[in-house]
VOTORLO-192456 format. One record per residue (C-alpha): residue number from 1; chain; x, y, z. Coordinates in pm, 1 decimal. Layout:
BEGIN
+-----+--------+----------+----------+----------+
| num | cadena |        x |        y |        z |
+-----+--------+----------+----------+----------+
| NUM |      A |        X |        Y |        Z |
...
+-----+--------+----------+----------+----------+
END
This chain:
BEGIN
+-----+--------+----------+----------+----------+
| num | cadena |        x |        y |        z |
+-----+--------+----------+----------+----------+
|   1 |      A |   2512.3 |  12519.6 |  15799.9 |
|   2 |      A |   2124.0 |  12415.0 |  15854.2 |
|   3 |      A |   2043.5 |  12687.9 |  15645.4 |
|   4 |      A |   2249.5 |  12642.4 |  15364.1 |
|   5 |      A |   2188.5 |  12279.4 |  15376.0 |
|   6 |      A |   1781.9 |  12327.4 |  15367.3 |
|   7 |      A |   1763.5 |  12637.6 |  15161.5 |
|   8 |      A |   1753.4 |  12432.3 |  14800.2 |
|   9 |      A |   1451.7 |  12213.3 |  14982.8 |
|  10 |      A |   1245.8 |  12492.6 |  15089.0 |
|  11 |      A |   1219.6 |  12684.9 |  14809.2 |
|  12 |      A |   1128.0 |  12394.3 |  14603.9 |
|  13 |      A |    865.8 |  12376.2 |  14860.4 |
|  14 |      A |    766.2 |  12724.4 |  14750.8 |
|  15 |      A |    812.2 |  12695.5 |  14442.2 |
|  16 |      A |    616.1 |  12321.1 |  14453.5 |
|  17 |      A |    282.5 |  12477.3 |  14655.0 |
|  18 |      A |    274.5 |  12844.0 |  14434.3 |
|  19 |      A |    285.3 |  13118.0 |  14657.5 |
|  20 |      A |    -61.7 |  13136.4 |  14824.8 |
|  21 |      A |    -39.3 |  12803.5 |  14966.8 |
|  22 |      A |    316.9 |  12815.8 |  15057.4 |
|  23 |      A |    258.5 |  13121.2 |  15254.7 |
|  24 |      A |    -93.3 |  12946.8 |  15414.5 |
|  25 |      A |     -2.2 |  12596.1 |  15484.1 |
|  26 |      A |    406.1 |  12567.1 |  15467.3 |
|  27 |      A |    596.9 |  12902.0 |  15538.2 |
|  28 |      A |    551.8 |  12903.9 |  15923.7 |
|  29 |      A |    679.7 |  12522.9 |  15935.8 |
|  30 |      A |    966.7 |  12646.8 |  15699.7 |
|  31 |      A |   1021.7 |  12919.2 |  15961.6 |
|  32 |      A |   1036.2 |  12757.8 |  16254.8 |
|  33 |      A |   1288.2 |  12497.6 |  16129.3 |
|  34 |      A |   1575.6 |  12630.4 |  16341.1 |
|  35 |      A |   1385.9 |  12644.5 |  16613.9 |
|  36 |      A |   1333.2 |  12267.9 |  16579.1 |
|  37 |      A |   1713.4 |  12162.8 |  16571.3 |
|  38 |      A |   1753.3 |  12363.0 |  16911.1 |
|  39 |      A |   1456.9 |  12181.7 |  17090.6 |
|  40 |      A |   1630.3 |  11851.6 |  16993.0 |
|  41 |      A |   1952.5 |  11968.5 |  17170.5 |
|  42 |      A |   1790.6 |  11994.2 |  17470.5 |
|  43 |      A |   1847.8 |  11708.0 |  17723.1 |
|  44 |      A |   1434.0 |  11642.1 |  17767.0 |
|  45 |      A |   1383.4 |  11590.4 |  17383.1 |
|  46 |      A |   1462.7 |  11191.1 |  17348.7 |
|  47 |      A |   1702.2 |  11317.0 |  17105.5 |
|  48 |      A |   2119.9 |  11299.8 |  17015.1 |
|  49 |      A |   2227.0 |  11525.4 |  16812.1 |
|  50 |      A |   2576.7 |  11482.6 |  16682.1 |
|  51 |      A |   2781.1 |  11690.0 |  16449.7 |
|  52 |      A |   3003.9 |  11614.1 |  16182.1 |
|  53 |      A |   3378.1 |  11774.4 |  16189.1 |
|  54 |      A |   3603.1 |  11742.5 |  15892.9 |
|  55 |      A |   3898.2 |  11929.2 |  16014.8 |
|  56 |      A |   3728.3 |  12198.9 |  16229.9 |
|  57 |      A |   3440.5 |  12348.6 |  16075.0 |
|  58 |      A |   3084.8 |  12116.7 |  16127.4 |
|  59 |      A |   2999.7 |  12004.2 |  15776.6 |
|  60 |      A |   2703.5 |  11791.7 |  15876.2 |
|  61 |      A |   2449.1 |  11662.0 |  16144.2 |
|  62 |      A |   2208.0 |  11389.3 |  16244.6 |
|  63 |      A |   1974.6 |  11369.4 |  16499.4 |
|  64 |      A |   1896.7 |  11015.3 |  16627.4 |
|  65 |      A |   1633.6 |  10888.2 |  16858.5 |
|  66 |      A |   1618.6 |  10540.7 |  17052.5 |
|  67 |      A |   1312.5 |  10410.9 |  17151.6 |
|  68 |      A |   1393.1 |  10132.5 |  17398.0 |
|  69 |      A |    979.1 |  10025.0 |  17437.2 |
|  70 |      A |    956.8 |   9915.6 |  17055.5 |
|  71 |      A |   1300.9 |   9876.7 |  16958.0 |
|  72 |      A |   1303.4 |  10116.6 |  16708.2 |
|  73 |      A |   1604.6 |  10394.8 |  16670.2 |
|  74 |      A |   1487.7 |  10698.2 |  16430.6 |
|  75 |      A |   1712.2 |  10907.0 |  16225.7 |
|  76 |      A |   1587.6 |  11202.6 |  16255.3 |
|  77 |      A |   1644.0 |  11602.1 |  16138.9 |
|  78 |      A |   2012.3 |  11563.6 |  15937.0 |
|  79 |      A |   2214.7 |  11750.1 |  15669.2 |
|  80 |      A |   2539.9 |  11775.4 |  15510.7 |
|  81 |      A |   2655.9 |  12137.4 |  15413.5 |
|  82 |      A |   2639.6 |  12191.7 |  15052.2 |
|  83 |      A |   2981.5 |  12254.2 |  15025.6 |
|  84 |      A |   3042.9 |  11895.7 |  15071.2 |
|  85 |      A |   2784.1 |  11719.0 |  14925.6 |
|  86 |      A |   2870.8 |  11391.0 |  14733.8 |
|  87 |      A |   3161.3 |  11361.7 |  14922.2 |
|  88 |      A |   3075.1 |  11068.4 |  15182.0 |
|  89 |      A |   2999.7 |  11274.2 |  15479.0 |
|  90 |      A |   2591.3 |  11149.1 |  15470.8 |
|  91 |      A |   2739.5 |  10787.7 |  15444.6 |
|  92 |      A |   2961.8 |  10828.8 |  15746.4 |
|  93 |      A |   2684.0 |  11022.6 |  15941.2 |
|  94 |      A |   2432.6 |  10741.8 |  15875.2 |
|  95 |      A |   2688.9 |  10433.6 |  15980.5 |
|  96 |      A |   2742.9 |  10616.1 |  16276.0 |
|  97 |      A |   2339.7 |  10629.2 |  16310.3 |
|  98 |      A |   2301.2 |  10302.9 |  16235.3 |
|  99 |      A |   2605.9 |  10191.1 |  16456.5 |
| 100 |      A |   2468.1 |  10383.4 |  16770.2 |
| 101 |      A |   2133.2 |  10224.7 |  16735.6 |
| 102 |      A |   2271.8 |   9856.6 |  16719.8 |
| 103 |      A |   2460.7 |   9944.1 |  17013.2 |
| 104 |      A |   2139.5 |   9995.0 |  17204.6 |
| 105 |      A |   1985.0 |   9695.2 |  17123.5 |
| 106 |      A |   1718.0 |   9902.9 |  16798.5 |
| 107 |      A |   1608.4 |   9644.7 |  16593.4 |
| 108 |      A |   1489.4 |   9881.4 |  16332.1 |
| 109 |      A |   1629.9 |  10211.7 |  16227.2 |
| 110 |      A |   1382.4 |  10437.6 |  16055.8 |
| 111 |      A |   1438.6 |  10769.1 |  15859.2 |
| 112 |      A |   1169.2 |  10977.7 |  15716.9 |
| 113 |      A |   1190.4 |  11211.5 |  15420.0 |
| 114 |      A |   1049.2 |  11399.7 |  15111.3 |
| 115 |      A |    917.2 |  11309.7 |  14788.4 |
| 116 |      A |    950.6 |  11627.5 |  14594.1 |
| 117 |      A |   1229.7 |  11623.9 |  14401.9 |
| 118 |      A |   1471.2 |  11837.4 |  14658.4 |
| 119 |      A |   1446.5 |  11568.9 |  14847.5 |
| 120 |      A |   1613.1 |  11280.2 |  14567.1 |
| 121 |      A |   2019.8 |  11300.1 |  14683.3 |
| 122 |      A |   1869.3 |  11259.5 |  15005.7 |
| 123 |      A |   1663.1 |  10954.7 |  14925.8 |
| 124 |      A |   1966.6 |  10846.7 |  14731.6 |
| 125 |      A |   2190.5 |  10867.3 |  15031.4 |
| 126 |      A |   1917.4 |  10669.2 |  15237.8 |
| 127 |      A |   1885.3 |  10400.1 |  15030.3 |
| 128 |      A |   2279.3 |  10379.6 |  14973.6 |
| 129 |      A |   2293.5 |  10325.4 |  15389.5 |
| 130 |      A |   2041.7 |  10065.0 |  15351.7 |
| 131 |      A |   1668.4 |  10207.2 |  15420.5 |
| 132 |      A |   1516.0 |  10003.9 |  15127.8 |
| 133 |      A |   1208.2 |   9940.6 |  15261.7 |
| 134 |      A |    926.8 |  10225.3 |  15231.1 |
| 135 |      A |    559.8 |  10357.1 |  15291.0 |
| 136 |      A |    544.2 |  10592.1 |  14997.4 |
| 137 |      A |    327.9 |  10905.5 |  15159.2 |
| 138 |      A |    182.5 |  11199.5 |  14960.4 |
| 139 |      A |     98.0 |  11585.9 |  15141.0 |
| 140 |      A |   -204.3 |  11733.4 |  14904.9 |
| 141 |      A |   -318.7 |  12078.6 |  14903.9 |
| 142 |      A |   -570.3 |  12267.8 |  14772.5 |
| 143 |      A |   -652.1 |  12658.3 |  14727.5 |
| 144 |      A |   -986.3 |  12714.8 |  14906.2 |
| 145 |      A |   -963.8 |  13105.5 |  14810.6 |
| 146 |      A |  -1105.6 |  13045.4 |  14452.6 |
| 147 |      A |  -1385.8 |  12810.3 |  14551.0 |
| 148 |      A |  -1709.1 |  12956.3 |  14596.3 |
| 149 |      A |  -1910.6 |  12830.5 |  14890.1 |
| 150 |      A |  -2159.3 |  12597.4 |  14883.0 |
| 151 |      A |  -2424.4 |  12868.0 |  14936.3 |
| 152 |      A |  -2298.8 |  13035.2 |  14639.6 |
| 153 |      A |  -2304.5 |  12732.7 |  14409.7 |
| 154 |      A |  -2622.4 |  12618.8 |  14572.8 |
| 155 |      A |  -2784.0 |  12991.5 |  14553.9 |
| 156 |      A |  -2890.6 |  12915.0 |  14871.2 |
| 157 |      A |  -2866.4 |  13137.3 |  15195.7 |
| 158 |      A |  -2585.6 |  13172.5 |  15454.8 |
| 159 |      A |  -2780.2 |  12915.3 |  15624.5 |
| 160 |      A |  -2900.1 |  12718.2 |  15388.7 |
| 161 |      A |  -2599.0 |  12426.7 |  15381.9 |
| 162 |      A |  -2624.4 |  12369.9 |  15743.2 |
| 163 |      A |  -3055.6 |  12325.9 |  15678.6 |
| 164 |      A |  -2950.4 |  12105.7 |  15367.4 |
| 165 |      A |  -2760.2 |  11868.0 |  15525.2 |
| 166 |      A |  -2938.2 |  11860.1 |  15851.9 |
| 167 |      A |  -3250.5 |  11803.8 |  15679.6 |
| 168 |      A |  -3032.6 |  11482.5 |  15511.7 |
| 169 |      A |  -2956.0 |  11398.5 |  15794.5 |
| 170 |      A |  -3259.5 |  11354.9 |  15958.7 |
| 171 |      A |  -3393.9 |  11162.8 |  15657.8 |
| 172 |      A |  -3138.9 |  10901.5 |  15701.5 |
| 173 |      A |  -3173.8 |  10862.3 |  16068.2 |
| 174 |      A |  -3546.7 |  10837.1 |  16049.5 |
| 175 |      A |  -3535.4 |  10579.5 |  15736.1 |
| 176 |      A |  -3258.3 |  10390.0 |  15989.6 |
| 177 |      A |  -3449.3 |  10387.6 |  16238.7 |
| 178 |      A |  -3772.0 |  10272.9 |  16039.7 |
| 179 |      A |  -3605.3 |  10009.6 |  15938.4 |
| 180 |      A |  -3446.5 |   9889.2 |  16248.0 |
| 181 |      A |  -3825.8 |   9895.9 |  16378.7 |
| 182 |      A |  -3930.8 |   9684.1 |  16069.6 |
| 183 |      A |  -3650.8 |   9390.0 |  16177.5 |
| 184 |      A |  -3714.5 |   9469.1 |  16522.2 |
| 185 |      A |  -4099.7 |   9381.9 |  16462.2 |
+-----+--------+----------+----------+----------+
END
């Protein structure tokens, strides 16, 4: 169900980062997705993880967390299966959230999510539950493999960076601490 549920995400993410950087910075994360769900079953993990049944099979899930010190309850690893997207099972699954969390006294429910455009029918389904309010947050990358070192633009030697700044460096401190010695004086 996870899978099928993230698969359209990820490879947007792939598809969104080009392959070298996907494979560098995102694949391993991607990867180890699964492995995330399990660690929030476990009883240690702060998290509830509750499924969503529509006449047997589990369609959907959301994780929720309670923090009783802030009162903030999080929403957060969920899906709904594919299958039966658009049919009201994220609305259901986010009440319940919401429900549990005013049950324990949260005074704020939180959910994090994507920008890219995978992620819109889940910021649609967000906003429909009533998470309105937003930090907008941008993840840039950049390909280091095509940039030439600063040696190589600089035609200077391995070394030479490291002796360029340093030599800054020590300019700056010494002119700092002229000065401090002039208003000292």
């Amino acid at each position: 169900m996870r899978q099928a549920a993230f698969a359209p995400v990820l490879a947007s993410f792939r598809s969104l980062l080009g392959e070298d950087i996907y494979e560098l910075a995102q694949a391993r994360e991607d990867e180890a997705q699964g492995e995330l769900l399990i660690s929030l079953l476990a009883p240690e993990s702060g998290w509830k993880v509750y499924a969503a049944e529509m006449g047997g099979p589990v369609v959907g899930f959301v994780a929720i967390q309670l923090n009783h010190d802030t009162p903030v309850g999080e929403i957060g690893l969920n899906a709904v299966h594919p299958d039966h997207a658009g049919k009201g099972v994220g609305t259901i699954m986010y009440d319940f959230a919401i429900a549990r969390m005013k049950e324990a006294g949260m005074q704020v429910a939180t959910v994090a999510t994507g920008g890219a455009p995978s992620h819109a029918r889940a910021r649609q389904a967000y906003e429909k539950a009533g998470f309105t309010v937003q930090i907008p947050s941008v993840w840039l990358c950049r390909n280091l493999r095509s940039v030439p070192s600063l040696s190589a633009q600089q035609g200077l030697g391995a070394d030479g960076p490291q002796r360029m700044f340093l030599g800054h460096f020590l300019r700056c401190v010494l002119w700092a601490a002229a000065q401090a010695w002039r208003w000292a004086s």
